[in-house]
Phi, psi and omega in degrees: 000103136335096188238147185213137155241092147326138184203165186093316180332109114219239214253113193224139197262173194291135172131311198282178195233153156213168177223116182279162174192166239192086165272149196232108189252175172083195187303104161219130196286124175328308200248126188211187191228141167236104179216133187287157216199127175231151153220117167284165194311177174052347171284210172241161137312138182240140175279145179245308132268158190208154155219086198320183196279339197252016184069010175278150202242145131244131187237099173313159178304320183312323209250345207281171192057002195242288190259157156286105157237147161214164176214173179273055204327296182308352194217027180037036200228151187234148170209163188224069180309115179237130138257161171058061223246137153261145179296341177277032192230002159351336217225207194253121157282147208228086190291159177215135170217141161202167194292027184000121018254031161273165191239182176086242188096192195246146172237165163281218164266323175132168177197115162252140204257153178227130149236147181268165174275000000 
């Protein structure tokens, strides 16, 4: 079992910067992938990012040069640096870890980021 708690979500103008992060308790196998996940209303869930335990990093194209993840081996925590925040970068963020080569995995509750225009 898995636990992952999110924090850093709200309100922020376009432009502007927040940084989310994403603690992780419970069983966890040294080598995992940790990634953030957003869905705005009407949508799909997206992948925004993603970071194995050894630091390769992935980024949708929407995001790339604007956010950051990193993480905390020691204290199981992800994190998520957004600059240059768009009213389209909306929506509710979502942490995920999970076990390679399974997919699915544990999630958190959500954190929601709003940027006005």
């Amino acid at each position: 079992q898995v636990q992952l708690v999110e924090s850093g979500g709200g309100l922020v103008q376009a432009g502007g910067a927040l940084r989310l992060s994403c603690a992780a308790s419970g069983s966890i196998f040294r080598f995992n992938v940790m990634a953030w996940y957003r869905q705005a209303p009407g949508k799909q869930r997206e992948l925004v990012a993603s970071i194995n335990s050894v630091g390769t990093t992935n980024y949708a194209d929407s995001v790339k040069g604007r956010f950051t993840i990193s993480r905390d081996n020691a204290k199981n925590t992800v994190y998520l640096q957004m600059n240059s925040l768009k009213p389209e970068d909306t929506a509710a963020y979502y942490c995920n870890l999970r076990f390679p080569p399974t997919s699915g995995g544990s999630w958190g509750q959500g954190t929601q980021v709003t940027v006005s225009s």
